[in-house]
N, C-alpha and C positions, 0 to 999 in steps of 0.2 A: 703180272699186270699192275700197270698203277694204278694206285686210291687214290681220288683228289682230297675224300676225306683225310687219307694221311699227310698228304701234300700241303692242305691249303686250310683242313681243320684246327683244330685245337688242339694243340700238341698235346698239352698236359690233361685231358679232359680223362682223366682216372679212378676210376673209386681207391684203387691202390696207391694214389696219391692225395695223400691229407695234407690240411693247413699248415702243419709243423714241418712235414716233408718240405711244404712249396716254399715257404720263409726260408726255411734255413738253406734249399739250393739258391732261389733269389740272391740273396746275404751273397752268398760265396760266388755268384754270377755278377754281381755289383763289384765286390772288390776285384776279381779281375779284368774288368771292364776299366776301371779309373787305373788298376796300373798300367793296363796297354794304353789308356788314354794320353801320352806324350803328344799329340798333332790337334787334340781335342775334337779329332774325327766321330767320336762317342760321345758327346756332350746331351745330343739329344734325349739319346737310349737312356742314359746314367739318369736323366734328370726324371723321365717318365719309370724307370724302375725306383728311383728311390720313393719317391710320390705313392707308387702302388705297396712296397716295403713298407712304410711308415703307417700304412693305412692297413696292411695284415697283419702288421708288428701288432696294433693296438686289436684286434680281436683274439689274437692265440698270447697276449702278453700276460694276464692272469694264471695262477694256478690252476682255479676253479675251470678255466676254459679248456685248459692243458688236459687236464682231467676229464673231460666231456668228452674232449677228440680221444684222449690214450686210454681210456677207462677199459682193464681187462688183459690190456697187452703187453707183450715181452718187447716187440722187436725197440721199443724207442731206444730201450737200456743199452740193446745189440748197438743200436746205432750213433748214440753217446759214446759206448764203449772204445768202437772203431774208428772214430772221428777222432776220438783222444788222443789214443796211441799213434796212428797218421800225424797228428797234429805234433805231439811231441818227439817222433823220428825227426818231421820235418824242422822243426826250431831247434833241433839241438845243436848246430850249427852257430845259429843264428844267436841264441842265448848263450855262449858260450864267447862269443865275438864282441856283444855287449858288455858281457860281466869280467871280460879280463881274460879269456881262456878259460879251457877245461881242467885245470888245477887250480883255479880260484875257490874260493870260502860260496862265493856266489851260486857258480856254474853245480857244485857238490849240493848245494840245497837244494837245486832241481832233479839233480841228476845221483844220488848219492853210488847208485848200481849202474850208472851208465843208462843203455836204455833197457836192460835185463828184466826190472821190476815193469818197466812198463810194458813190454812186449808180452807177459804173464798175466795183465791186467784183465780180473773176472770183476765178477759183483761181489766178492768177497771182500777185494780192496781197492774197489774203484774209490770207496768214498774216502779212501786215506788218502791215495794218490793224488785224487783233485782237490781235495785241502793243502793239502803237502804244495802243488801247484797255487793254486790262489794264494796261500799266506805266502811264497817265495816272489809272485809277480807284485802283489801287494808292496815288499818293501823294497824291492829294489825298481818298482815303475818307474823310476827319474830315468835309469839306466835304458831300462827296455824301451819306455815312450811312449807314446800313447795309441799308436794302432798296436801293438804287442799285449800291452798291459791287459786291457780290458778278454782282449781276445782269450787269452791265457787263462783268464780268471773267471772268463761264461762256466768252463767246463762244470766247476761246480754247482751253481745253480742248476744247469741241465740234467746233469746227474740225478742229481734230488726229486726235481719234477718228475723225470722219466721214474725212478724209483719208486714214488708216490705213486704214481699214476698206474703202477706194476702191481701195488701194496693193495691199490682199491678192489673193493667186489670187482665181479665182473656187470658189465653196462653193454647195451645192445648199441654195435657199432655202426652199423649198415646205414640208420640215416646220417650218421656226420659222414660216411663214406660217399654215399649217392648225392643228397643234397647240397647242393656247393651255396657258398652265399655269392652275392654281386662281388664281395672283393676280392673273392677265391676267384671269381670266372674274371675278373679284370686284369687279376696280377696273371694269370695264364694268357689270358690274351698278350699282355705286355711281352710275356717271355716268349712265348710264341711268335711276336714278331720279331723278338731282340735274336729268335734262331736263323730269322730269315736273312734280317739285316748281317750278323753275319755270314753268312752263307754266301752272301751277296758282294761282302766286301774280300772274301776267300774263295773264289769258286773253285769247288773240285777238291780244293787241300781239305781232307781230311782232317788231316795231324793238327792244323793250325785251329780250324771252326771245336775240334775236341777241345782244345784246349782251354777254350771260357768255358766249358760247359764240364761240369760235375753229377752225371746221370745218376751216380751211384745215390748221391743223397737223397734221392724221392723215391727208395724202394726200400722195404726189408731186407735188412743185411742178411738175413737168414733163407732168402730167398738166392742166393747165389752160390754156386757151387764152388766148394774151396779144395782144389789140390794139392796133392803136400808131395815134395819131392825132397829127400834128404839121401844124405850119404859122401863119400870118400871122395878124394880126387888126388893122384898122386901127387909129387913134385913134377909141375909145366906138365901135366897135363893139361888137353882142353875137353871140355865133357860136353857134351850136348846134353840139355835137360830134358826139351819139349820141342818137338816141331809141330806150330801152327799159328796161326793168324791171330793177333790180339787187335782189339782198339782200345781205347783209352774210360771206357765204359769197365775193363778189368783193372784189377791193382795187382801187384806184386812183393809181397812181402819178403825179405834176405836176410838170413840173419845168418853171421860168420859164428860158428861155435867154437872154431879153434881158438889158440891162446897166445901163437905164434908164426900164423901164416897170414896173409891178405893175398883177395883172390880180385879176379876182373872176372866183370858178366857182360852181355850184351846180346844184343838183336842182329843175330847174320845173316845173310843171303845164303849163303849158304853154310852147311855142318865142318866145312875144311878150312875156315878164316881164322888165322890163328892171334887177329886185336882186331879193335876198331878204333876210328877217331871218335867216338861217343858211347861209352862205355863206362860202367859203374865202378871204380875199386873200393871194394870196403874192408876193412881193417879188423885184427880179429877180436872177438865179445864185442861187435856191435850188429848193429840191425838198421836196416831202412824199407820204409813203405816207399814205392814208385805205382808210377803210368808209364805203361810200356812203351809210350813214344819217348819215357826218360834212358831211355836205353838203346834205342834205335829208333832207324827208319821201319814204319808199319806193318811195311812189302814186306820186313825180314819176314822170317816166319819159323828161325832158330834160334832158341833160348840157349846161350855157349856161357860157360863160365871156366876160368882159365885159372889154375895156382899159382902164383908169382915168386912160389920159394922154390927153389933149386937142388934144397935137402929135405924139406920135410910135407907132409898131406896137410891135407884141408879138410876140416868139418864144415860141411854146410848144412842149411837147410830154408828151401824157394817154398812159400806157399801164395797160388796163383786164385786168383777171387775172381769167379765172374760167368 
């Protein structure tokens, strides 16, 4: 049956979803909105989401606040932690094309292990890491620019906060959970229509409306179930890992553990396809965080990865979030 409530309420209307939560998807709903915005079909949305941002930014901006909403809890750390390591799979590319390549002086002060330290990243060295981060975005920012720069160099701060905020007694949460203030209930309305509108301008494409939308950031990372599949793959084999239906609400973690092979993955229609035209190859001792639409169409419903060497196996290992 349908819920008008679910249809036509308040999307975001959650105790599961706090001020920090709703900021930081906002944030990340913002900037993919201005890079699709090429036709400036989004001018509107952009302008009443930044308006509502700027106005939650300044009540969860202090520590002491930060502290009020996280007092007691783990998951922000989880969700610092995860965001990080995402964030640094994704820019190693990116940072590496800035700084000259992946054998520069540069690229080596991000990346000294490649992404190995990062992909190991606990609370035991998250706070080296994101130092390590901030002082490398710090000196070389001419390079990176100024949407890179800053972005690279949040992690620390948030670290900290969540930290502290992990460090303090424990504080009775349930009213910053239940209680929303007027800017909490305004930026949900905002986003609440910013789902509609696109829904509106994509109708039916799934793949395409997931795609501004980042669900994962308004829930505990700990609240998602993580499957690990590892293991063998000969020469040109093709392995099926998983069959079943993702959306883009799940992540997909890869990390190639061989030393000497590079393998291809992707999203088949079915278990007997032996490529695809969109399709991941990753090279070996590295790792990347995906969305399953990065890998195919939706429909697929078969996780396939393929060894591309001829003489020798593949070490993998897929751990699926969601």
């Amino acid at each position: 049956m349908i819920s008008p409530e679910k249809m036509f309420g308040n999307l975001f209307d959650s105790k599961e979803i706090t001020a920090l939560r709703l900021l930081i998807f906002a944030k990340d709903l913002l900037v993919n909105m201005i890079a699709a915005n090429t036709t400036h079909a989004y001018d509107s949305k952009i302008a009443i989401l930044t308006a509502k941002i700027t106005q939650l930014e300044t009540q969860v901006s202090s520590l002491d606040s930060i502290l009020n909403l996280r007092r007691g809890q783990t998951d922000e750390v989880d969700l610092v932690t995860f965001n990080f390591i995402k964030k640094m799979s994704d820019m190693e590319g990116v940072i590496a094309n800035a700084l000259g390549g992946k054998s520069s002086i540069g690229f080596k002060e991000f990346y000294p292990l490649n992404m190995k330290d990062y992909d190991a990243a606990n609370r035991t060295t998250m706070h080296t890491l994101t130092t390590r981060v901030n002082v490398a975005a710090t000196k070389y920012a001419t390079q990176l620019g100024v949407i890179i720069t800053p972005d690279l160099q949040s992690f620390l701060p948030s670290y900290t906060a969540a930290r502290s905020t992990q460090s303090t007694s424990t504080g009775t949460i349930n009213t910053s959970r239940v209680s929303r203030t007027a800017v909490e209930t305004e930026t949900e309305l905002a986003l609440t229509g910013t789902v509609h509108f696109i829904g509106e301008k994509f109708p039916g494409d799934v793949v395409m409306c997931s795609s501004f939308f980042n669900f994962n950031l308004l829930f505990t990372v700990g609240h998602h179930k993580h499957t690990t599949r590892a293991g063998t793959i000969g020469f040109e084999e093709i392995k099926e890992i998983v069959n079943q239906l993702f959306t883009d609400n799940w992540s997909i973690i890869i990390r190639n553990k061989g030393t000497n092979v590079a393998f291809e993955i992707w999203l088949g229609a079915t278990a007997l396809e032996t490529t695809s035209v969109k399709s991941v190859i990753l090279q070996p001792g590295n790792a990347i965080s995906l969305k399953p639409s990065d890998l195919g169409d939706l429909n697929n419903s078969f996780l396939l990865i393929k060894n591309l060497s001829a003489v020798n196996s593949a070490d993998y290992e897929i751990v699926i979030i969601g």
